[in-house]
DRENDO-1510 file (C-alpha; in Angstrom, 1 decimal, always signed):
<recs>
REC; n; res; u; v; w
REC; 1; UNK; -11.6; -53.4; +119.8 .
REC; 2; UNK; -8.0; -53.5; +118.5 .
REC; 3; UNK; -7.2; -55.9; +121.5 .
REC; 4; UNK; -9.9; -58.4; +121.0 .
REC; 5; UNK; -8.9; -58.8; +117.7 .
REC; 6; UNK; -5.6; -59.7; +118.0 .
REC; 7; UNK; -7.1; -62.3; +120.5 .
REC; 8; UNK; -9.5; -63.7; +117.9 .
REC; 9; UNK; -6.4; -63.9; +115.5 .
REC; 10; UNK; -4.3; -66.0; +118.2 .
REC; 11; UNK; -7.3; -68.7; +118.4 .
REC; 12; UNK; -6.5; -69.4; +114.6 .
REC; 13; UNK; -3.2; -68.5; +114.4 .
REC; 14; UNK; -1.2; -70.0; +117.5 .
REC; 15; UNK; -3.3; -73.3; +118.0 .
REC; 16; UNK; -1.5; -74.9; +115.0 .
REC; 17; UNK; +1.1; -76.7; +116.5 .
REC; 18; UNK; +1.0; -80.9; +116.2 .
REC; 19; UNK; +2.4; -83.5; +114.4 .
REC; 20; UNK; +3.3; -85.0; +111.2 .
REC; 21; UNK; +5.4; -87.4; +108.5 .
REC; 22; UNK; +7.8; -88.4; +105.8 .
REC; 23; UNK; +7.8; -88.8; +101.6 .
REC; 24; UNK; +9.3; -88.3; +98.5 .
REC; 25; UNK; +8.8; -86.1; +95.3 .
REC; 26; UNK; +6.5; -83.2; +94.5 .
REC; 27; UNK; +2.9; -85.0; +95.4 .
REC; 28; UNK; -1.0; -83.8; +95.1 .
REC; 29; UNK; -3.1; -83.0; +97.4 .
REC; 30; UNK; -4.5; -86.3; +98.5 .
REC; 31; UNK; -0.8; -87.7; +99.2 .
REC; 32; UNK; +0.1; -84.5; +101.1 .
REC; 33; UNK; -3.3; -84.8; +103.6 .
REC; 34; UNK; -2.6; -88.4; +103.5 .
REC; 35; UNK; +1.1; -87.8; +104.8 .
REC; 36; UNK; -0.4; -85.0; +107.5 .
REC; 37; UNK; -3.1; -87.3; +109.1 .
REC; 38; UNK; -0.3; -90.0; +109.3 .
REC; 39; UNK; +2.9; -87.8; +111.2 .
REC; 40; UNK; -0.3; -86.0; +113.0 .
REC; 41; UNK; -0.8; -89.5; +114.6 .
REC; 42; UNK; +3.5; -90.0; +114.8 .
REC; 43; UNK; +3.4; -87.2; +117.2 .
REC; 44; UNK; +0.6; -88.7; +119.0 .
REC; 45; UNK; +2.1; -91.9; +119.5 .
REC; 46; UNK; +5.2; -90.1; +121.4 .
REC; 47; UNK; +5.6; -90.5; +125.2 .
REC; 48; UNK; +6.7; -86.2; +125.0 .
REC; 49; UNK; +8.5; -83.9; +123.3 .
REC; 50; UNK; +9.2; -80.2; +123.3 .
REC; 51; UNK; +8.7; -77.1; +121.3 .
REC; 52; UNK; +9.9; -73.4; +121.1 .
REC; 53; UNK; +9.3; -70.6; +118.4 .
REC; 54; UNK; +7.9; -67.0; +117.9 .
REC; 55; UNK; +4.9; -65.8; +117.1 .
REC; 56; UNK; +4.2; -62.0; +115.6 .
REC; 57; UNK; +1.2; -60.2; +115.2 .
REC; 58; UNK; +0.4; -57.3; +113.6 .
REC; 59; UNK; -2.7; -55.6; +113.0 .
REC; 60; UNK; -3.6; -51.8; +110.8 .
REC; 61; UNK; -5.7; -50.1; +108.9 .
REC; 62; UNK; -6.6; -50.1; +105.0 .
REC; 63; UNK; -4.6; -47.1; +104.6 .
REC; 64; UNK; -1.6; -47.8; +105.8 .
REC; 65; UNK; -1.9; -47.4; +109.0 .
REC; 66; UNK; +0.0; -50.2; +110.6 .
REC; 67; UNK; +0.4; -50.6; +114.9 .
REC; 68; UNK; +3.4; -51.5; +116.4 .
REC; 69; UNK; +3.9; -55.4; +116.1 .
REC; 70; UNK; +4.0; -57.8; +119.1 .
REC; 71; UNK; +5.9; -60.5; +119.2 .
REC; 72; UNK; +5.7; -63.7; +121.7 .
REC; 73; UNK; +8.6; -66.3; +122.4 .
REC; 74; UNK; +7.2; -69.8; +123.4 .
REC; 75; UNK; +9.0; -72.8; +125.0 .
REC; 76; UNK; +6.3; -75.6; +125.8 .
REC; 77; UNK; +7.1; -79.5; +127.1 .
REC; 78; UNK; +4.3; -81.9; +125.9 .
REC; 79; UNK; +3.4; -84.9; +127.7 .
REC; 80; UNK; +0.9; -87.5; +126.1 .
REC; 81; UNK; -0.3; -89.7; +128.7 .
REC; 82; UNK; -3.4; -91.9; +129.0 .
REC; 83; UNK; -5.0; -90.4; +126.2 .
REC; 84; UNK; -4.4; -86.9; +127.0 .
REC; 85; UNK; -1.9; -83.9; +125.4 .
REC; 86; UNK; -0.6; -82.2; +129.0 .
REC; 87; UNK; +1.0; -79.2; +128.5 .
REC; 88; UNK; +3.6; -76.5; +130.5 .
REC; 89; UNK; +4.2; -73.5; +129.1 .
REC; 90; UNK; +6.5; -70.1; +129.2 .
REC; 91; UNK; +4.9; -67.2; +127.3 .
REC; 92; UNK; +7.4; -64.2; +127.1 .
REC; 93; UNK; +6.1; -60.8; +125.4 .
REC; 94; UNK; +8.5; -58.4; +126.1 .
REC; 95; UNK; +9.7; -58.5; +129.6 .
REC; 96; UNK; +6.3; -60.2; +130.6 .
REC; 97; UNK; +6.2; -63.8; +130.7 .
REC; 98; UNK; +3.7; -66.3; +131.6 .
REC; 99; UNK; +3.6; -70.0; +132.8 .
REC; 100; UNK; +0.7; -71.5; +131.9 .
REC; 101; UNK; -0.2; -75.3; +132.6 .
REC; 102; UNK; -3.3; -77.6; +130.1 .
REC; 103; UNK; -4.2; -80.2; +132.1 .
REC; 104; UNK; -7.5; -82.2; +132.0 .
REC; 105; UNK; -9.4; -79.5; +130.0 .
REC; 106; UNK; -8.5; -76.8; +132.3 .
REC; 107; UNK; -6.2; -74.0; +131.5 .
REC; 108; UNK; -3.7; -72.6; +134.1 .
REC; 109; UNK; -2.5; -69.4; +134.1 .
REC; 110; UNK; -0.1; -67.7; +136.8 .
REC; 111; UNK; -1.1; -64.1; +135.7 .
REC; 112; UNK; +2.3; -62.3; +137.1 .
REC; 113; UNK; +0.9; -59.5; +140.1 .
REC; 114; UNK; -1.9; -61.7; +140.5 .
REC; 115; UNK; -1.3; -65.4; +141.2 .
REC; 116; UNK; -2.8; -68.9; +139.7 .
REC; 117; UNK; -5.9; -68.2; +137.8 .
REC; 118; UNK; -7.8; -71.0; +135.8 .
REC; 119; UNK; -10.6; -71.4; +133.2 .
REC; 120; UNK; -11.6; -74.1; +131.0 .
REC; 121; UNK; -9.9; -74.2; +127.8 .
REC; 122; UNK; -12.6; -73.7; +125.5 .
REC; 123; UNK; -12.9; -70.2; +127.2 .
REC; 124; UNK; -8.7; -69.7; +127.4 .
REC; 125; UNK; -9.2; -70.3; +123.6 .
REC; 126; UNK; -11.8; -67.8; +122.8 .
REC; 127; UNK; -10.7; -64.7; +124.6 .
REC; 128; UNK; -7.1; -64.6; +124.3 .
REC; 129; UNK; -3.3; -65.7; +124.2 .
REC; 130; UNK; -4.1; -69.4; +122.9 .
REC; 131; UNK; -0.5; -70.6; +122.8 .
REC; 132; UNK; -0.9; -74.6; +123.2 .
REC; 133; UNK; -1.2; -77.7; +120.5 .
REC; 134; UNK; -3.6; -77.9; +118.4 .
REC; 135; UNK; -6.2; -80.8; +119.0 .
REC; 136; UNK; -6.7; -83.6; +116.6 .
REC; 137; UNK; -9.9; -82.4; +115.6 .
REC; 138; UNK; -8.5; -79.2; +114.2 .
REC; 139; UNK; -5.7; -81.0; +112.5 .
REC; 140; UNK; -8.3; -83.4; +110.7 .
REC; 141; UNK; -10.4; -80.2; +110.2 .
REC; 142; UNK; -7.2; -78.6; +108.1 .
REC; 143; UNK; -6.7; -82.0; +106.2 .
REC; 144; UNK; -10.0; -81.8; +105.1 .
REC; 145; UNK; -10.1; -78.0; +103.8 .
REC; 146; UNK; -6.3; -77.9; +102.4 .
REC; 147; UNK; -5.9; -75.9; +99.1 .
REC; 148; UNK; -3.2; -76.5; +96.9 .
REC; 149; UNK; -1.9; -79.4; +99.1 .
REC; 150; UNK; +1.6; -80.5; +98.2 .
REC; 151; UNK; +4.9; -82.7; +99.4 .
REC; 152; UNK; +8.2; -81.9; +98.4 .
REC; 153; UNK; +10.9; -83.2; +99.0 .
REC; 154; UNK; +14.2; -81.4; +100.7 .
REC; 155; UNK; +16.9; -83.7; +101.1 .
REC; 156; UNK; +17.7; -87.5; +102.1 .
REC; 157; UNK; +16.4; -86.6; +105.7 .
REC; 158; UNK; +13.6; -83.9; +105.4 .
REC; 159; UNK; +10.2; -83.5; +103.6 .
REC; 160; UNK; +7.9; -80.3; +103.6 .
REC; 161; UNK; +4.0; -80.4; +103.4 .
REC; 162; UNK; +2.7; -77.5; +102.2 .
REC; 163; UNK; -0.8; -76.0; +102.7 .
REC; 164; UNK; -2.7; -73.1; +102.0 .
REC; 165; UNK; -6.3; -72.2; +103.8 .
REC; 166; UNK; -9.6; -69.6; +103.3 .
REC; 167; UNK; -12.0; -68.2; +104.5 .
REC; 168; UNK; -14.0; -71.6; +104.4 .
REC; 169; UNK; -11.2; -73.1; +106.6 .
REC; 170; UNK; -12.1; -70.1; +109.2 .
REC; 171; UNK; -15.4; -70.3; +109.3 .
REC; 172; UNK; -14.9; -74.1; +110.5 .
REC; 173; UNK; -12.5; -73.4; +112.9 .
REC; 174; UNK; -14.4; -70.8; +114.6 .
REC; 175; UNK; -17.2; -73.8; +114.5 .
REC; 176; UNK; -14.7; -75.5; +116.4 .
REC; 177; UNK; -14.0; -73.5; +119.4 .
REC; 178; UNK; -17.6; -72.8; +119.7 .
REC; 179; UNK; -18.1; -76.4; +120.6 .
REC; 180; UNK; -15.3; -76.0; +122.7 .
REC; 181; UNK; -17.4; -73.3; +124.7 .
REC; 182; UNK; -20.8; -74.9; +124.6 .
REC; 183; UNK; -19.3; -77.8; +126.1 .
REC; 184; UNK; -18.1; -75.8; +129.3 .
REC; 185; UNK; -21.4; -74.3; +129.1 .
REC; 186; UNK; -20.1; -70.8; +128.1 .
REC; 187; UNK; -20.8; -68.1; +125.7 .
REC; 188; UNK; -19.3; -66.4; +123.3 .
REC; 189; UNK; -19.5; -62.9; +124.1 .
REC; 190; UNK; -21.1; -60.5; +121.7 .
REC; 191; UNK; -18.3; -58.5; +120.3 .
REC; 192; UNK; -16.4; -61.6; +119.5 .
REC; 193; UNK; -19.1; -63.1; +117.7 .
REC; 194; UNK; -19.5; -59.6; +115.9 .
REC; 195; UNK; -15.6; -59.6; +115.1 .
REC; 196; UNK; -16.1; -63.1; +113.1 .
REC; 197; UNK; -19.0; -62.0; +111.4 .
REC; 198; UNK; -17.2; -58.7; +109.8 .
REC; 199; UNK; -14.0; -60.6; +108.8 .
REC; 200; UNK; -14.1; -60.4; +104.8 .
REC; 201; UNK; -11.6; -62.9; +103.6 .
REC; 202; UNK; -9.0; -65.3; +105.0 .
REC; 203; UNK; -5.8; -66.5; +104.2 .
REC; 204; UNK; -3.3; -69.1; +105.3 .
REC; 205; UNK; +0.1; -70.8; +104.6 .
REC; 206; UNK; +1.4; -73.6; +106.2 .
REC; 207; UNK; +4.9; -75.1; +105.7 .
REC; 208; UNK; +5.6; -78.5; +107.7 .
REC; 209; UNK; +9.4; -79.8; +107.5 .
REC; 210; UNK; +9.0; -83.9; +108.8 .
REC; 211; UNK; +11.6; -86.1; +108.8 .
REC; 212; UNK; +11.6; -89.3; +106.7 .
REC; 213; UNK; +13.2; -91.9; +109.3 .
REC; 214; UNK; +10.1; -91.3; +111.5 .
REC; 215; UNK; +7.1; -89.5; +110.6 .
REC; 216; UNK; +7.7; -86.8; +113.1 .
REC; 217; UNK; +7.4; -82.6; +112.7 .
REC; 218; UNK; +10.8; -81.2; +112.3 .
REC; 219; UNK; +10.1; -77.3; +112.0 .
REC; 220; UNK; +6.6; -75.8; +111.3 .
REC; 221; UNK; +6.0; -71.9; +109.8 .
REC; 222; UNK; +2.9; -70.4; +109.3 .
REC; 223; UNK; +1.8; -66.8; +107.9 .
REC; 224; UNK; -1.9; -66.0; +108.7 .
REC; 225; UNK; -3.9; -62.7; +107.0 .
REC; 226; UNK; -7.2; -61.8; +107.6 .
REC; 227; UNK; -9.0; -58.5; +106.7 .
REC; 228; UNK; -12.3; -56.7; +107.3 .
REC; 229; UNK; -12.3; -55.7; +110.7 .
REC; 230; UNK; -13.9; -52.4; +111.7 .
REC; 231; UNK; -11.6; -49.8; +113.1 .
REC; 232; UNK; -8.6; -52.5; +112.7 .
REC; 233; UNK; -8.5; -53.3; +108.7 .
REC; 234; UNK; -5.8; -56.1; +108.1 .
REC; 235; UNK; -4.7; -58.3; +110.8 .
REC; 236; UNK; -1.4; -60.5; +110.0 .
REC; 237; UNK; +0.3; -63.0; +112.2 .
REC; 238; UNK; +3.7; -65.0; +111.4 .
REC; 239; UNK; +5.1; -68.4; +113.3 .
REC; 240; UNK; +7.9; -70.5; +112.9 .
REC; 241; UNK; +8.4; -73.4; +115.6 .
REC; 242; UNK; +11.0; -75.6; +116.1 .
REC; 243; UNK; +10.3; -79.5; +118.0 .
REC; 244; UNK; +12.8; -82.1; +119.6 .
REC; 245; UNK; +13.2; -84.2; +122.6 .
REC; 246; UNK; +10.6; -86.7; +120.8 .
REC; 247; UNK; +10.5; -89.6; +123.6 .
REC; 248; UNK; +12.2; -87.7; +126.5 .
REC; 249; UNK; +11.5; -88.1; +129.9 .
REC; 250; UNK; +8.6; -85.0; +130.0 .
REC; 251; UNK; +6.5; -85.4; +133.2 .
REC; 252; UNK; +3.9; -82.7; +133.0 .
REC; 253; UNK; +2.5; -82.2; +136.5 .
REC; 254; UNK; +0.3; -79.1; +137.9 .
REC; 255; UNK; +2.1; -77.5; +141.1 .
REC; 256; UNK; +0.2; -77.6; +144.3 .
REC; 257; UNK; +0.0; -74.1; +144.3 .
REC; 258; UNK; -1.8; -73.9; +140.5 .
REC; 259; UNK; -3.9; -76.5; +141.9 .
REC; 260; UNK; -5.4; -73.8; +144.1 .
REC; 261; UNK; -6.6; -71.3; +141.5 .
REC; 262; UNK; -8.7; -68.8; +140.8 .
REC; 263; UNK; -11.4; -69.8; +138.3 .
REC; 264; UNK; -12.1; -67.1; +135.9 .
REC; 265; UNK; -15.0; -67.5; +133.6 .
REC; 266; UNK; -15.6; -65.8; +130.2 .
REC; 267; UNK; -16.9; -62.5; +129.8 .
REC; 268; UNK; -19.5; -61.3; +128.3 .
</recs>
Protein backbone atom coordinates (compact mmCIF):
# COMPACT_ATOMS: atom_id res chain seq x y z
CA UNK A 1 0.00 0.00 0.00
CA UNK A 2 2.76 2.35 1.25
CA UNK A 3 4.55 1.67 -2.15
CA UNK A 4 1.77 2.38 -4.44
CA UNK A 5 1.29 5.47 -2.93
CA UNK A 6 4.42 6.98 -3.28
CA UNK A 7 3.89 5.86 -6.98
CA UNK A 8 0.62 7.69 -7.33
CA UNK A 9 2.46 10.78 -5.68
CA UNK A 10 5.37 10.68 -8.41
CA UNK A 11 2.56 10.83 -11.34
CA UNK A 12 1.67 14.36 -9.92
CA UNK A 13 4.65 15.31 -8.42
CA UNK A 14 7.66 14.46 -10.88
CA UNK A 15 5.83 15.06 -14.31
CA UNK A 16 6.18 18.87 -13.84
CA UNK A 17 9.06 19.68 -15.56
CA UNK A 18 8.62 22.12 -18.95
CA UNK A 19 9.04 25.44 -20.05
CA UNK A 20 8.47 28.94 -19.48
CA UNK A 21 9.22 33.05 -19.75
CA UNK A 22 10.19 36.54 -18.80
CA UNK A 23 8.44 39.94 -17.09
CA UNK A 24 8.52 42.61 -14.78
CA UNK A 25 6.87 43.66 -11.39
CA UNK A 26 4.64 41.84 -9.01
CA UNK A 27 1.65 40.78 -11.58
CA UNK A 28 -2.02 38.94 -11.10
CA UNK A 29 -2.93 35.92 -12.03
CA UNK A 30 -3.84 36.39 -15.62
CA UNK A 31 -0.26 37.95 -16.47
CA UNK A 32 1.46 35.20 -14.58
CA UNK A 33 -0.60 32.16 -16.71
CA UNK A 34 -0.20 34.44 -19.56
CA UNK A 35 3.70 34.50 -19.09
CA UNK A 36 3.61 30.42 -18.33
CA UNK A 37 1.68 29.41 -21.50
CA UNK A 38 4.15 31.69 -23.42
CA UNK A 39 7.95 30.28 -21.95
CA UNK A 40 5.91 26.79 -21.95
CA UNK A 41 5.93 27.29 -25.76
CA UNK A 42 9.89 28.99 -25.52
CA UNK A 43 10.95 25.65 -24.37
CA UNK A 44 9.00 24.05 -27.07
CA UNK A 45 10.47 25.88 -29.75
CA UNK A 46 14.19 24.68 -28.63
CA UNK A 47 16.10 22.13 -30.81
CA UNK A 48 17.12 20.40 -26.90
CA UNK A 49 18.24 21.10 -23.73
CA UNK A 50 19.08 19.40 -20.49
CA UNK A 51 17.87 19.09 -16.99
CA UNK A 52 19.16 17.68 -13.52
CA UNK A 53 17.56 17.98 -9.96
CA UNK A 54 16.35 15.91 -6.90
CA UNK A 55 13.25 14.78 -6.02
CA UNK A 56 12.26 13.63 -2.23
CA UNK A 57 9.43 11.89 -1.05
CA UNK A 58 8.21 11.21 2.07
CA UNK A 59 5.14 9.61 3.30
CA UNK A 60 3.60 8.92 7.39
CA UNK A 61 1.00 8.65 9.39
CA UNK A 62 -1.44 11.32 11.25
CA UNK A 63 0.39 10.75 14.34
CA UNK A 64 3.59 11.33 13.68
CA UNK A 65 4.70 8.57 12.35
CA UNK A 66 6.91 9.55 9.47
CA UNK A 67 9.00 6.65 7.10
CA UNK A 68 12.32 7.11 6.09
CA UNK A 69 12.49 9.58 3.10
CA UNK A 70 13.69 8.61 -0.42
CA UNK A 71 15.37 10.72 -2.46
CA UNK A 72 16.04 10.46 -6.40
CA UNK A 73 18.81 12.40 -8.47
CA UNK A 74 17.75 13.00 -12.20
CA UNK A 75 19.93 14.04 -15.12
CA UNK A 76 17.63 13.93 -18.47
CA UNK A 77 18.72 15.32 -22.24
CA UNK A 78 15.53 16.51 -24.18
CA UNK A 79 15.35 16.45 -27.72
CA UNK A 80 12.32 18.11 -29.62
CA UNK A 81 12.14 16.82 -33.05
CA UNK A 82 9.35 16.63 -35.55
CA UNK A 83 6.79 17.42 -33.18
CA UNK A 84 7.85 15.15 -30.52
CA UNK A 85 9.58 15.71 -26.75
CA UNK A 86 12.36 12.51 -26.84
CA UNK A 87 13.76 11.90 -23.83
CA UNK A 88 17.08 9.85 -22.11
CA UNK A 89 17.20 9.59 -18.69
CA UNK A 90 19.47 8.50 -15.50
CA UNK A 91 17.45 7.77 -12.33
CA UNK A 92 19.79 7.24 -9.30
CA UNK A 93 18.00 6.25 -5.74
CA UNK A 94 20.66 5.35 -3.68
CA UNK A 95 23.19 3.16 -5.33
CA UNK A 96 20.33 2.06 -7.83
CA UNK A 97 20.16 3.84 -11.00
CA UNK A 98 18.12 3.56 -13.98
CA UNK A 99 18.35 4.58 -17.73
CA UNK A 100 15.27 5.05 -19.06
CA UNK A 101 14.54 6.18 -22.78
CA UNK A 102 10.55 8.18 -24.05
CA UNK A 103 10.45 7.76 -27.43
CA UNK A 104 7.30 7.70 -29.66
CA UNK A 105 4.88 7.01 -26.68
CA UNK A 106 6.78 4.15 -25.44
CA UNK A 107 8.65 4.18 -22.26
CA UNK A 108 12.11 2.41 -21.93
CA UNK A 109 13.34 1.09 -19.01
CA UNK A 110 16.76 -0.98 -18.54
CA UNK A 111 15.57 -2.47 -15.13
CA UNK A 112 19.26 -3.25 -13.66
CA UNK A 113 19.43 -7.58 -13.05
CA UNK A 114 16.89 -7.74 -15.66
CA UNK A 115 17.54 -5.99 -19.00
CA UNK A 116 15.43 -3.55 -21.48
CA UNK A 117 11.89 -3.64 -20.52
CA UNK A 118 9.17 -1.30 -22.15
CA UNK A 119 5.55 -0.14 -21.72
CA UNK A 120 3.51 2.58 -23.05
CA UNK A 121 3.78 5.69 -21.21
CA UNK A 122 0.38 6.16 -20.09
CA UNK A 123 1.03 2.88 -18.16
CA UNK A 124 4.89 4.03 -16.99
CA UNK A 125 2.90 7.04 -15.66
CA UNK A 126 0.33 5.36 -13.61
CA UNK A 127 2.21 2.71 -11.78
CA UNK A 128 5.38 4.22 -10.82
CA UNK A 129 8.77 6.31 -11.08
CA UNK A 130 7.32 8.99 -13.60
CA UNK A 131 10.49 11.04 -13.95
CA UNK A 132 10.04 12.75 -17.58
CA UNK A 133 8.53 16.33 -18.83
CA UNK A 134 5.54 17.13 -18.41
CA UNK A 135 3.25 17.29 -21.63
CA UNK A 136 1.65 20.40 -22.87
CA UNK A 137 -1.63 19.29 -22.01
CA UNK A 138 -0.80 19.20 -18.26
CA UNK A 139 1.03 22.45 -18.46
CA UNK A 140 -2.24 24.20 -20.05
CA UNK A 141 -4.17 22.08 -17.42
CA UNK A 142 -1.98 23.97 -14.45
CA UNK A 143 -2.47 27.42 -16.27
CA UNK A 144 -5.95 26.97 -16.18
CA UNK A 145 -6.39 25.81 -12.31
CA UNK A 146 -3.51 28.26 -10.81
CA UNK A 147 -4.39 29.87 -7.39
CA UNK A 148 -2.92 32.83 -6.35
CA UNK A 149 -0.92 33.19 -9.62
CA UNK A 150 1.80 35.77 -9.51
CA UNK A 151 5.21 37.24 -11.34
CA UNK A 152 7.83 38.82 -9.53
CA UNK A 153 10.54 40.07 -10.49
CA UNK A 154 14.26 39.06 -9.18
CA UNK A 155 16.81 40.97 -10.80
CA UNK A 156 17.74 42.54 -14.42
CA UNK A 157 18.07 38.85 -15.67
CA UNK A 158 15.52 36.57 -13.80
CA UNK A 159 11.77 36.42 -13.13
CA UNK A 160 9.83 33.91 -10.83
CA UNK A 161 6.17 32.65 -11.58
CA UNK A 162 4.56 31.56 -8.71
CA UNK A 163 1.64 29.08 -8.37
CA UNK A 164 -0.21 27.31 -5.90
CA UNK A 165 -2.63 24.16 -6.73
CA UNK A 166 -5.74 21.92 -4.89
CA UNK A 167 -7.44 19.38 -4.77
CA UNK A 168 -9.42 20.56 -7.93
CA UNK A 169 -6.00 20.74 -9.81
CA UNK A 170 -5.64 16.82 -8.76
CA UNK A 171 -8.63 15.54 -9.57
CA UNK A 172 -7.85 16.94 -13.28
CA UNK A 173 -4.68 15.61 -13.52
CA UNK A 174 -5.57 12.21 -12.53
CA UNK A 175 -8.26 12.88 -15.45
CA UNK A 176 -5.31 13.31 -17.41
CA UNK A 177 -3.34 10.19 -17.16
CA UNK A 178 -6.50 8.21 -17.34
CA UNK A 179 -6.74 9.29 -20.88
CA UNK A 180 -3.34 8.49 -21.13
CA UNK A 181 -4.29 4.78 -20.27
CA UNK A 182 -7.52 4.46 -22.14
CA UNK A 183 -5.61 5.46 -25.14
CA UNK A 184 -3.10 2.37 -24.89
CA UNK A 185 -6.16 0.45 -24.10
CA UNK A 186 -5.24 -0.12 -20.36
CA UNK A 187 -6.67 0.00 -17.05
CA UNK A 188 -6.18 1.42 -14.10
CA UNK A 189 -5.87 -1.12 -11.58
CA UNK A 190 -8.30 -1.13 -8.65
CA UNK A 191 -6.19 -0.17 -5.70
CA UNK A 192 -4.86 2.84 -7.64
CA UNK A 193 -8.17 3.99 -8.45
CA UNK A 194 -9.09 3.32 -4.68
CA UNK A 195 -5.85 5.38 -3.54
CA UNK A 196 -7.34 8.61 -5.56
CA UNK A 197 -10.59 8.23 -4.33
CA UNK A 198 -9.49 8.35 -0.39
CA UNK A 199 -7.07 11.29 -0.90
CA UNK A 200 -8.77 14.17 1.24
CA UNK A 201 -7.15 17.39 0.21
CA UNK A 202 -4.30 18.50 -2.02
CA UNK A 203 -1.75 21.01 -1.98
CA UNK A 204 0.82 22.44 -4.32
CA UNK A 205 3.52 25.16 -4.75
CA UNK A 206 5.28 25.96 -7.72
CA UNK A 207 8.18 28.37 -8.08
CA UNK A 208 9.46 28.99 -11.86
CA UNK A 209 12.73 31.25 -12.15
CA UNK A 210 12.76 32.31 -16.34
CA UNK A 211 14.96 34.43 -17.70
CA UNK A 212 13.99 37.71 -19.32
CA UNK A 213 16.41 37.72 -22.57
CA UNK A 214 14.49 34.61 -23.79
CA UNK A 215 11.50 33.23 -22.36
CA UNK A 216 13.16 30.09 -21.24
CA UNK A 217 12.95 28.06 -17.44
CA UNK A 218 15.96 28.89 -15.44
CA UNK A 219 15.36 26.68 -12.19
CA UNK A 220 12.02 25.17 -11.17
CA UNK A 221 10.97 23.99 -7.27
CA UNK A 222 8.10 22.42 -6.37
CA UNK A 223 6.64 21.13 -2.79
CA UNK A 224 3.64 18.70 -3.19
CA UNK A 225 1.28 17.54 0.05
CA UNK A 226 -1.39 15.36 -0.01
CA UNK A 227 -3.22 13.60 2.87
CA UNK A 228 -5.97 10.93 3.46
CA UNK A 229 -4.51 7.88 2.55
CA UNK A 230 -5.40 4.73 4.60
CA UNK A 231 -2.61 3.08 6.46
CA UNK A 232 -0.22 6.00 4.93
CA UNK A 233 -1.77 9.49 6.28
CA UNK A 234 0.32 12.51 4.75
CA UNK A 235 2.34 11.98 1.74
CA UNK A 236 4.86 14.99 0.93
CA UNK A 237 7.23 15.28 -2.03
CA UNK A 238 9.92 18.27 -2.70
CA UNK A 239 11.77 19.12 -6.28
CA UNK A 240 14.13 21.60 -7.32
CA UNK A 241 15.51 21.25 -11.00
CA UNK A 242 17.91 23.10 -12.68
CA UNK A 243 17.91 23.41 -17.09
CA UNK A 244 20.76 24.57 -19.59
CA UNK A 245 22.24 23.57 -22.78
CA UNK A 246 18.95 25.30 -24.47
CA UNK A 247 19.88 24.69 -28.38
CA UNK A 248 22.80 22.07 -27.92
CA UNK A 249 23.44 19.43 -30.10
CA UNK A 250 21.02 16.69 -28.05
CA UNK A 251 20.43 13.63 -30.39
CA UNK A 252 18.10 11.40 -28.49
CA UNK A 253 18.25 7.94 -30.09
CA UNK A 254 17.01 4.40 -28.58
CA UNK A 255 20.00 1.86 -28.53
CA UNK A 256 19.61 -1.30 -30.60
CA UNK A 257 19.58 -3.23 -27.70
CA UNK A 258 16.44 -1.12 -25.97
CA UNK A 259 14.91 -1.58 -29.18
CA UNK A 260 14.64 -5.25 -28.27
CA UNK A 261 12.56 -5.03 -25.10
CA UNK A 262 10.49 -6.62 -22.98
CA UNK A 263 6.91 -5.20 -23.08
CA UNK A 264 5.43 -5.05 -19.77
CA UNK A 265 1.87 -4.16 -19.43
CA UNK A 266 0.02 -2.69 -16.42
CA UNK A 267 -1.16 -4.68 -13.69
CA UNK A 268 -4.13 -5.18 -12.40
Amino acid sequence: MRRMAIALFVVVTVACLAGCGGGSGASDTSDAIALLMASTQAMSELSGYRMSGTVTLSSGDDAGGQSQPVSMEITADIQNADGEMRQHMFVTIGGYEVEAYIIGGIYYQNVPGQGWQKSSVGAYQAQGINLGLVGADQMELMAQMARDARVADDSDETVTISIHLDQEYFHASIDIYRDYIEEANEQMPEEWLAMVEEINDFQADMNISLRKADDLFQSMDMSYTMSGLTQVGTVSSSMQVDFFDYDKDIVVELPPEAAQAQEVVLSQ
